[in-house]
N, C-alpha and C positions, 0 to 999 in steps of 0.2 A: 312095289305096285301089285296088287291084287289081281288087272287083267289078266286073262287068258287068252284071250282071243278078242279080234278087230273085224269090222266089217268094210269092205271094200263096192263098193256098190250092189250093198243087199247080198252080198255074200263072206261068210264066214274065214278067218284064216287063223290059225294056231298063231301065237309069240311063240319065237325061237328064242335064243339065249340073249341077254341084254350086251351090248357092242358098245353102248357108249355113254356118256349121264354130263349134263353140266345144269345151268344156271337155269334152261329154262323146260327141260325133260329127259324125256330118256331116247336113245336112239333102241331098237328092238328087230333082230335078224326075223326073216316067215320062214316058216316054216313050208317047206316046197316050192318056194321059190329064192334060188340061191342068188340070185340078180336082183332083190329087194330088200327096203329094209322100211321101216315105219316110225318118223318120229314122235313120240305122242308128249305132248305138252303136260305141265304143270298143268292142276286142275282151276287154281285162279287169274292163269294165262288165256285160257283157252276163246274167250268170247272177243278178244282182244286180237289173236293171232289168226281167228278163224276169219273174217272178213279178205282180209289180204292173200291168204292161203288158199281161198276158193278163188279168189280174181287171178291167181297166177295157174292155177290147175286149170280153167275154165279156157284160159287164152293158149293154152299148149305147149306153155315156155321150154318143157321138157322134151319133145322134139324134136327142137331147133337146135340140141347138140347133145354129144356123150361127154363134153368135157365139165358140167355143170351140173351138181344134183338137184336141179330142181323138182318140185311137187310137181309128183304125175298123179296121184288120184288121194281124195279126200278118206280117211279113215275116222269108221266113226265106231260108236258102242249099237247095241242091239237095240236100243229103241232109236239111233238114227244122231246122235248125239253128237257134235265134234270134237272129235279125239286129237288128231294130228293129221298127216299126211304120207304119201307112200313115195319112196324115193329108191334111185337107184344107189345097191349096195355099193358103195367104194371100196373095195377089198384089196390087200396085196400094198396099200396105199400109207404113207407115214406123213405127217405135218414136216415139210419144205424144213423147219428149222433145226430138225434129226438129221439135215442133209448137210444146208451149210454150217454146221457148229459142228467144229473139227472131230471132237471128240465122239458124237452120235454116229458122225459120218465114217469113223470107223469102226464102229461098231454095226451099224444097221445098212452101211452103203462100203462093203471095204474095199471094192472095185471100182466103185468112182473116182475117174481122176478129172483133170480140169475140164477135160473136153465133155465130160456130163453133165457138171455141172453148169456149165453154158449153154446145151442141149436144155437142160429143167428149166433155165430163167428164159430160152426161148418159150417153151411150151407154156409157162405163165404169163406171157405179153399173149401166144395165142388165145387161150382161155378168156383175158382179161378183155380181149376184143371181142370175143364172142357173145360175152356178158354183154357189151356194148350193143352189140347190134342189135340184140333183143328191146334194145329200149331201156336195161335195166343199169342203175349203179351200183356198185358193190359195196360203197359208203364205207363199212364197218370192214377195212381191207385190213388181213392181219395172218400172221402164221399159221393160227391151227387153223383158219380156212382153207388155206393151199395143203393139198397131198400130194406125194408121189411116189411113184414105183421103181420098184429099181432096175427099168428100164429106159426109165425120165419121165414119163407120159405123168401126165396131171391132172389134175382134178380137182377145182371148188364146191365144197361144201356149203353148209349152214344158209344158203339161196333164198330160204324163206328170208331173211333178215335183209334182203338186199333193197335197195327203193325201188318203187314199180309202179307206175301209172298206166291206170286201163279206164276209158270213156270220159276221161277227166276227173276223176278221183284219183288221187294218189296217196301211196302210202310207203311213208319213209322210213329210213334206217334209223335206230334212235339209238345207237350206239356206238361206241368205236376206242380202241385203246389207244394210248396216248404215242407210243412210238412209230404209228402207222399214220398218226392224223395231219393235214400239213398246217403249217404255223398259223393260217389264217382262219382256223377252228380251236385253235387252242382257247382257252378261256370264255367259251362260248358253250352255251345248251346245244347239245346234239339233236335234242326231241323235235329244235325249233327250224333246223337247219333242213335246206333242201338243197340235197350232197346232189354236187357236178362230175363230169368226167373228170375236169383238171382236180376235182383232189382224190377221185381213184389214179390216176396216173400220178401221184406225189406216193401211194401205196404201194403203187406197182413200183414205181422206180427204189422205195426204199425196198423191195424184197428182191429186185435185178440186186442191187448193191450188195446184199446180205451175201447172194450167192456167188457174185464173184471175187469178193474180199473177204471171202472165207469167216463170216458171220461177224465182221466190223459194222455195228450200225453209221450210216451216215453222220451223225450228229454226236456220237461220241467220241470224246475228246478233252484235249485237257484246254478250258480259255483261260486268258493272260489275264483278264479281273477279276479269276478267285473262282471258286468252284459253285459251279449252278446243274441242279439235273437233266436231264437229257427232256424233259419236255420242256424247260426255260429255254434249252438249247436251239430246239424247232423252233419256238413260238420267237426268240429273238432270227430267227435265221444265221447262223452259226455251223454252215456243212463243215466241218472239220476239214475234210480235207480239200475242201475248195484252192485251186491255184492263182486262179483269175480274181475271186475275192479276200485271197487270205489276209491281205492288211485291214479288210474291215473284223471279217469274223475274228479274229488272235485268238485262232483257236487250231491245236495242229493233234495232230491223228494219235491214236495209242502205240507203243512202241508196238515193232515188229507188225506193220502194214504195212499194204502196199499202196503205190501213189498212180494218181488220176495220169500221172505222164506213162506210167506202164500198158496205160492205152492206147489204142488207136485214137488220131487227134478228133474223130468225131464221136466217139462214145465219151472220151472225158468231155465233148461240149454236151454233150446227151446231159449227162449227169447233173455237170453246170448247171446246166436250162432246168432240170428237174428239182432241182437247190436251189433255186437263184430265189431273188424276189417278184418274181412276175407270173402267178401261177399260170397266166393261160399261154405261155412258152413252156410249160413242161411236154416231154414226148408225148403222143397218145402210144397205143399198146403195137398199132404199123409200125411204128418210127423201130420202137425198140425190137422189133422183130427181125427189120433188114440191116440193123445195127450188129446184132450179134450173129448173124450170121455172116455176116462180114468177119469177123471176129472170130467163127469156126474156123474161117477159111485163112484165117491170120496167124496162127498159131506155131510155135514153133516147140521142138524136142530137145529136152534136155541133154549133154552127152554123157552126163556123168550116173543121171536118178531115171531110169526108163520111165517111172510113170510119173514124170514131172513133163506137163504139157504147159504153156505158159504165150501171153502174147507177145508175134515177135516187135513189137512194137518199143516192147519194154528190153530188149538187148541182149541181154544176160538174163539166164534161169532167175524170175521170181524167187521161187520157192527153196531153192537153194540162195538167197539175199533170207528171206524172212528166217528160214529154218538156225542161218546164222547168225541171225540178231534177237529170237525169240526163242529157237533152241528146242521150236516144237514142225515137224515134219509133217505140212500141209497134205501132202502124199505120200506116203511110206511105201519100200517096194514091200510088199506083205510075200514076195517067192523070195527075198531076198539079195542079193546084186549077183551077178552073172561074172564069171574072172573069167578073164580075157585071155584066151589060149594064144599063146607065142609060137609059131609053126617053126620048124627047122629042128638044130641040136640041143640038146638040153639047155636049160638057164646056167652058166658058169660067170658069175659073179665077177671072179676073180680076174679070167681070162678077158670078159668086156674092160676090165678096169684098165690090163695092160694093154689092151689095142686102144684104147682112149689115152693115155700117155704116151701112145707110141704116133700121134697123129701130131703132126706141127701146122698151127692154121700161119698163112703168109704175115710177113710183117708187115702196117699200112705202107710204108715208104714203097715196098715192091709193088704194090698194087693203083695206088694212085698216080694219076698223069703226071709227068715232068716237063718241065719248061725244055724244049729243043732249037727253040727258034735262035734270030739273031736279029739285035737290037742296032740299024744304020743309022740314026743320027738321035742326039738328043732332042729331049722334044722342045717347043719356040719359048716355051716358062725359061727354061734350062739355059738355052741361047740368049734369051735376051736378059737374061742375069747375069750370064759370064760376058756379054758383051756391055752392060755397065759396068761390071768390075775392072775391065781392061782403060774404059774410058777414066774413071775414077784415078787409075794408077798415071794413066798418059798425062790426066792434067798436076798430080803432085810431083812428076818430073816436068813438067814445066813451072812449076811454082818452082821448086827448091834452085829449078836455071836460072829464075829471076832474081831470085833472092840472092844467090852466087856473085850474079851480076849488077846488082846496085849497092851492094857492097861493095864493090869495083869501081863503082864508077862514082857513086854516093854516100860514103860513107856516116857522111851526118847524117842519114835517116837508116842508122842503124836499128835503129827498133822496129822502124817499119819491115825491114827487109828481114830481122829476124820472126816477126809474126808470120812474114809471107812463107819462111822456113819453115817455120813449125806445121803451118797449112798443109806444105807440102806433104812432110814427110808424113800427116794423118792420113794423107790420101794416099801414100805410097804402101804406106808399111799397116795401116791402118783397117785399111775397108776391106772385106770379106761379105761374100755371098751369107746375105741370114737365109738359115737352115732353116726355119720353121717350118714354109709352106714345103716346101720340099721334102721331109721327114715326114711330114705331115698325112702326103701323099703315097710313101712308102708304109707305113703304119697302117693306112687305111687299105690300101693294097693287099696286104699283106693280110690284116683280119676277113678281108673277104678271101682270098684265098684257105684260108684256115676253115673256115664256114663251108665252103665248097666244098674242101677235102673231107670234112667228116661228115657232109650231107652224099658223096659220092662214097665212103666207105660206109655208109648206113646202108644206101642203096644196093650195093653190090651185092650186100651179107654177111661181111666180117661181123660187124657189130651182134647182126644174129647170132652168130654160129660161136662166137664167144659167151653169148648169153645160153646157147644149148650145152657148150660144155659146163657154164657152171649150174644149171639144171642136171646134167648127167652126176655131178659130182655130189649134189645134194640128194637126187634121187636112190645113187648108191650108197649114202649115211642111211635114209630111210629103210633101203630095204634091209639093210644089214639088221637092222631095228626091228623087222617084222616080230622073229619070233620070240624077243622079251617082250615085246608091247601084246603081242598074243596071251601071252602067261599073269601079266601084269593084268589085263582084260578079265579074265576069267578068275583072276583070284577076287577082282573087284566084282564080278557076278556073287559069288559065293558070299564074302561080306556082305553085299545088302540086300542079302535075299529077302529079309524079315523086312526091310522097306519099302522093296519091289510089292510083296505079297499086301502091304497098310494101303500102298499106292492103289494097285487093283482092283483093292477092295472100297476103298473110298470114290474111287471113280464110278461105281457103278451107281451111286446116288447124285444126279444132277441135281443142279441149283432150283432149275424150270418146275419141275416137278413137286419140291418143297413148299412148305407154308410157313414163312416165317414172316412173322410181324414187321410190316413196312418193306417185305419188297416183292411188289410187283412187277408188271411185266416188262415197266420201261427201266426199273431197277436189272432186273436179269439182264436185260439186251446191254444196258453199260456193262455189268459186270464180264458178260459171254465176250464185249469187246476187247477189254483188256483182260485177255485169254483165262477168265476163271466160271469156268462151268459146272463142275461137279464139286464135291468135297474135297479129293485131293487137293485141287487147287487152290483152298482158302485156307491162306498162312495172313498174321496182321499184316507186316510191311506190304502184302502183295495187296487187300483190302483196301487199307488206307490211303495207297497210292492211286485209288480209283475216285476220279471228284464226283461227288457227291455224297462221300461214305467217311463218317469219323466215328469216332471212337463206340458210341453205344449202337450205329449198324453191322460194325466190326463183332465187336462181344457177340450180337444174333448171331451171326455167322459161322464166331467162334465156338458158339453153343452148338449150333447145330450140328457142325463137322463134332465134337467131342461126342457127343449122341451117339451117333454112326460109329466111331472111332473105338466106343467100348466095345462095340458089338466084333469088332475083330480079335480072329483067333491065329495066332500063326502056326502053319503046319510045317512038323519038321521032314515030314515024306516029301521026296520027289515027288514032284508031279509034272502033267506038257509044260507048263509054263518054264520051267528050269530048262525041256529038255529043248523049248523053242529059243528061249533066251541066250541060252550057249551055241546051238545052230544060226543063229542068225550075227553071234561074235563073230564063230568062224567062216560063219559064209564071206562077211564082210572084211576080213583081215582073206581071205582067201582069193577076193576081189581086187584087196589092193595091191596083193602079189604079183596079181597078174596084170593088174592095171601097170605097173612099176616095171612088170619086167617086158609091156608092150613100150611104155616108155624111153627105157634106158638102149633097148633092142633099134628100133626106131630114129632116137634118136643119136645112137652109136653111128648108125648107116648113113643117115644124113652128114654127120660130121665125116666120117671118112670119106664122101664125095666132095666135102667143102671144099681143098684147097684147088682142084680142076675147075669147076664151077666155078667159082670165085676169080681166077686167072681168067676165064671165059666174059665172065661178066665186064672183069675192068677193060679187056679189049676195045668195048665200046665204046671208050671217050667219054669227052665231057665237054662241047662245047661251051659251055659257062664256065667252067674250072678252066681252058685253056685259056680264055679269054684274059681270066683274071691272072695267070700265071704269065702273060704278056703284059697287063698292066705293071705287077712287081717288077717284072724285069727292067718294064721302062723307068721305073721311079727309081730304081738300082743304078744305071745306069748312068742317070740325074744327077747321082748324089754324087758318084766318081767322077764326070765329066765338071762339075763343080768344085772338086778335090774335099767333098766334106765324105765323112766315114759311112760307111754301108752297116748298119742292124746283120746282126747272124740270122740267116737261116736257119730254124730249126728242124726236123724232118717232122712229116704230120704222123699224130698218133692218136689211138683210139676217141671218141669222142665221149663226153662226160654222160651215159646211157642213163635215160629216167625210164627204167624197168616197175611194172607192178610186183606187187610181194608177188612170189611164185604161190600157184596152187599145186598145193600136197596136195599128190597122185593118192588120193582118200576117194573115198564112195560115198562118205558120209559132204553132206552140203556145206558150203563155204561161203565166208565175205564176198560178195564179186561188187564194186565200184561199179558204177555208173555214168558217174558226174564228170565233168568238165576237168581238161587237165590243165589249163594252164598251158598248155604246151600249143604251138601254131604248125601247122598243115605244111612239110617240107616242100609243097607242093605249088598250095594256092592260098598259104597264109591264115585261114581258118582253123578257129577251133578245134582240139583234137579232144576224142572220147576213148574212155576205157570198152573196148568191146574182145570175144571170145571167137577167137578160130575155131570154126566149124568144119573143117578137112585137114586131110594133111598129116604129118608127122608132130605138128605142133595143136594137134586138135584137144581143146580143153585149154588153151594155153591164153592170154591176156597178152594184148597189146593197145598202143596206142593205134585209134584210125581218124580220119578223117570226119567231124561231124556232118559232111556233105555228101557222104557217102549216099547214094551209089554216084552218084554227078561227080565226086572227087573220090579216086582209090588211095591218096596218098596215105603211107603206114608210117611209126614210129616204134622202134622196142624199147 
């Protein structure tokens, strides 16, 4: 561009250095004034842009807030000409999708952790409401319109493009990219459309989502009919990870995401509503505003990753689930992990191992209730069974009397009187008490006794305290292990230095930025979903496994990355990256040291108080176990007073423990469950969940709890 200088109402200003160029001009810093900046239009834009430009400057739109750059004064040439417009400079400011796309974000934001990023997607509902009240829509909602700083604060741009009606003339947005537009603009003229709030609020909600699903677009996904783009995706309505519609959509999220249940239940209905099919139930920009700030105030602290902040809604550390299932660290500590100093005398391994063999936890017999009582009469079943048996036997001694006796005296009707024999002695020598219901009753006795006893040896803590010793005993294999897995670490540094270094170097060229034939911007946002952003990222298998991508979008890709890929050189000097690489080994094997020997330390001490504790606890009885240890007794009792055999008593012994895999005392993120166990509430019968001890000597550690919790405490190990 030839300018030099702009005129601001009849007054002259130097162009400073040019800040920014697209489709329809160039953005231009003034000179002396560091708070402005001047877009000036394309020369056969200009008669077209200038109508609507002077109706937004004229009404004062710029005013009414600092979060929106709107035209504040008309810029024109020397004889009076229109140029462009004068705007405030956005400085210090990056496009919103530097933020939530993991890999920008640690690059240009390496101190954000979750709770910023919910901070930014507040301050974009406040913004997006501000736009509103002006009267204007923001229509063309999209990434590189939102900025932010890296402090969160925000800021929309590009204002001229927004729709705006002033005296009843309006002039609309005629634009808009495909993965910001909602389904009921798809396949439609934008030029012809006069854009609502409800589908800025289908924009906003797709950039709330960006940011806190760590740059998963809504609608990318993999559907069960076969693979369609991410604007077929919109336009059929297909939220991927919808709960409440997923049997229409058959459409489920890209591996390593997170799930609309790791919400608060009314932000995944937010969402819903914003997905659904009813545009004018999507939030407005209020809704989402008291939504996540709810959602600040929700949050919980990881124990294991400091800068893992996550909502507690969702149970267990997020980002330690994803980082385990996708193998890429949403927050990384960038100081490293912190090891956890053990106070007292030195770490002695050896000598914890002997006072851990030297401890005996009680056996269950000693610690669960015994039957004391005394059993005074059979019960009336019992009675009135041995009192037919006596009658049965009274009448085949009077039968076999008869029979005696008409033999005697009747001979001729000896047959008769031998039938009446035979009668007899069936009833004599014949009838017996049936055992069934009776065994029956001892059997069942007897399994709820069983049931009782190892829901009272759960309770007490044996079951525990047995599961800490064989934590102690794996713990110290681990640590034993530290310093070959340390040597082992570092020799595997060394080997793939020349990797590390391709890696690096390939990363530093994003997808976004590229011009490669057939993909745009709704292409990038699937690809950024299924975690491939930059160069490193694009191998075939990873490609191909994204729908909408075969075989000659692949090859582009592949082209592309080999481009970049020659240009690399590998150095065989040291340099920080070697000396960060190996610091951040040892910090982390430095961490688990300490972590292992808080552990082992910890839970040494617990164990040697167990068997007092444990004596202490059974003191307390069990009026349900005594109960049922009276019912047996009575059915015992039954059986003898019947003369049929009594079942052995066996003594009660440990109960069959559904333990989680233990979590390795590591720094680095793990599997953590979530889901439903199968398992019932020893309590009040309800569903039990996988959730993580937050205090204690077993903090970091999985158990079974209650899905009623807080309303039901009952635990399971």
């Amino acid at each position: 561009m030839s300018l030099q200088s702009i005129r601001v109402a009849g007054r002259a200003h130097a162009l400073g250095k040019r800040i920014g160029k697209g489709g329809e001009g160039e953005v231009f810093a003034l000179d002396g004034q560091p708070e402005s900046a001047v877009k000036i239009y394309k020369e056969d834009l200009r008669s077209r842009r200038e109508p609507k430009v002077r109706a937004m400057v004229g009404n004062g739109l710029a005013a009414t807030t600092r979060l929106v750059a709107f035209p504040s004064a008309i810029a024109t040439d020397a004889r009076g000409g229109f140029l462009g417009f004068i705007m405030r400079l956005v400085s210090g400011y990056r496009p919103v999708h530097e933020l939530y796309s993991p890999k920008s974000r640690k690059l240009h934001y390496p101190r954000a952790d979750y709770r910023f990023l919910i901070r930014a997607a507040l301050n974009v509902a406040n913004a997006v409401g501000k736009v509103h009240q002006t009267g204007c829509v923001i229509g063309d909602f999209n990434h590189s319109g939102v900025l932010v700083s890296n402090d969160a604060t925000v800021a929309l741009i590009d204002a001229d493009s927004f729709q705006f009606t002033l005296d009843g003339t309006s002039f609309p947005c005629v634009v808009g990219v495909p993965d910001f537009t909602p389904p009921e603009l798809h396949g439609v003229d934008l030029s012809r459309v006069r854009r609502t709030r409800a589908h800025d609020n289908f924009g906003l909600a797709v950039a709330i989502f960006h940011l806190l699903a760590m740059g998963k677009h809504p609608y990318a996904g993999r559907f069960a009919g076969g693979d369609i783009s991410l604007a077929e995706a919109i336009a059929q309505n297909r939220f991927a990870f919808s709960v409440a519609r997923a049997a229409q959509t058959r459409t489920t999220p890209p591996p390593g995401s997170i799930s609309l249940r790791d919400f608060p239940p009314p932000l995944a209905a937010a969402f819903e509503a914003a997905f659904g099919l009813d545009p004018a139930a999507r939030p407005g920009a209020g809704v989402w505003v008291a939504l996540l700030k709810d959602l600040e105030g929700a949050l919980s602290h990881c124990t294991r990753v400091r800068t893992h902040y996550y909502p507690s809604a969702a149970g267990t550390c997020l980002w330690c689930r994803v980082a385990s299932q996708s193998g890429v660290d949403m927050f990384p500590d960038l100081l490293g992990p912190t090891p956890q100093a053990v106070s007292g005398a030195p770490f002695d391994l050896d000598r914890l191992l002997s006072q851990l063999r030297a401890i005996r936890l009680p056996e269950p017999s000693a610690l669960v209730p015994q039957w004391s009582g005394t059993i005074g009469e059979p019960s009336p079943a019992a009675r009135d069974a041995k009192r037919g048996l006596a009658q049965r036997k009274l009448l085949g001694v009077a039968a076999l009397a008869g029979a005696v006796a008409g033999f005697a005296y009747a001979a001729a009707a000896a047959i008769l009187w031998i039938g009446l024999g035979i009668f007899g002695l069936v009833k004599l020598f014949g009838g017996a008490v049936t055992q069934g219901p009776f065994r029956k009753a001892f059997d069942e006795a007897d399994s709820r006794v069983r049931a009782l006893e190892q829901s009272f040896l759960n309770r007490v803590g044996l079951v525990e305290m047995h599961g800490v010793r064989e934590d102690l005993e794996r713990w110290a294999a681990d640590y034993k292990q530290l310093d070959p897995d340390l040597a082992r670490e570092l020799a595997r540094l060394k080997s793939t230095r020349e990797a590390r270094q391709r890696e690096a170097f390939l990363d530093r060229f994003p997808i976004r930025r590229a011009r490669i034939p057939g993909i745009g911007p709704a292409k990038t946002a699937t690809l950024a979903s299924f975690g491939i952003e930059t160069a490193a990222d694009v191998h075939a298998s990873a490609i191909m496994a994204v729908p909408g991508f075969g075989e000659a979008m692949t090859a582009r890709l592949l082209t592309w990355r080999k481009g970049h890929e020659a240009k690399f050189r590998y150095n065989l000097a040291p340099d920080p990256s070697d000396i960060q690489a190996e610091n951040a080994v040892r910090a982390s094997h430095a961490a688990r040291r300490g972590d292992l020997q808080t552990r082992i330390s910890s839970g040494l001490a617990a164990l040697q108080r167990a068997p007092g504790q444990l004596a202490t606890r059974a003191q307390t009885g069990d009026p349900a176990l005594a109960a049922a240890l009276g019912a047996r007794a009575q059915a015992a009792h039954d059986l003898r007073f019947l003369g049929l055999p009594v079942p052995a008593i066996t003594a009660p012994t440990l109960p069959g423990r559904v333990r989680p895999a233990p979590a390795a005392p590591a720094v680095t993120p793990r599997p953590v469950a979530t889901g439903s166990s199968g398992l019932s509430c020893p309590k009040c019968g309800a569903p039990m969940r996988r959730r993580t001890a937050r205090k204690g000597y077993r903090a970091g550690r999985q158990f079974w709890g209650c899905s009623r919790y807080p309303n039901c405490d009952g635990t399971r190990n």
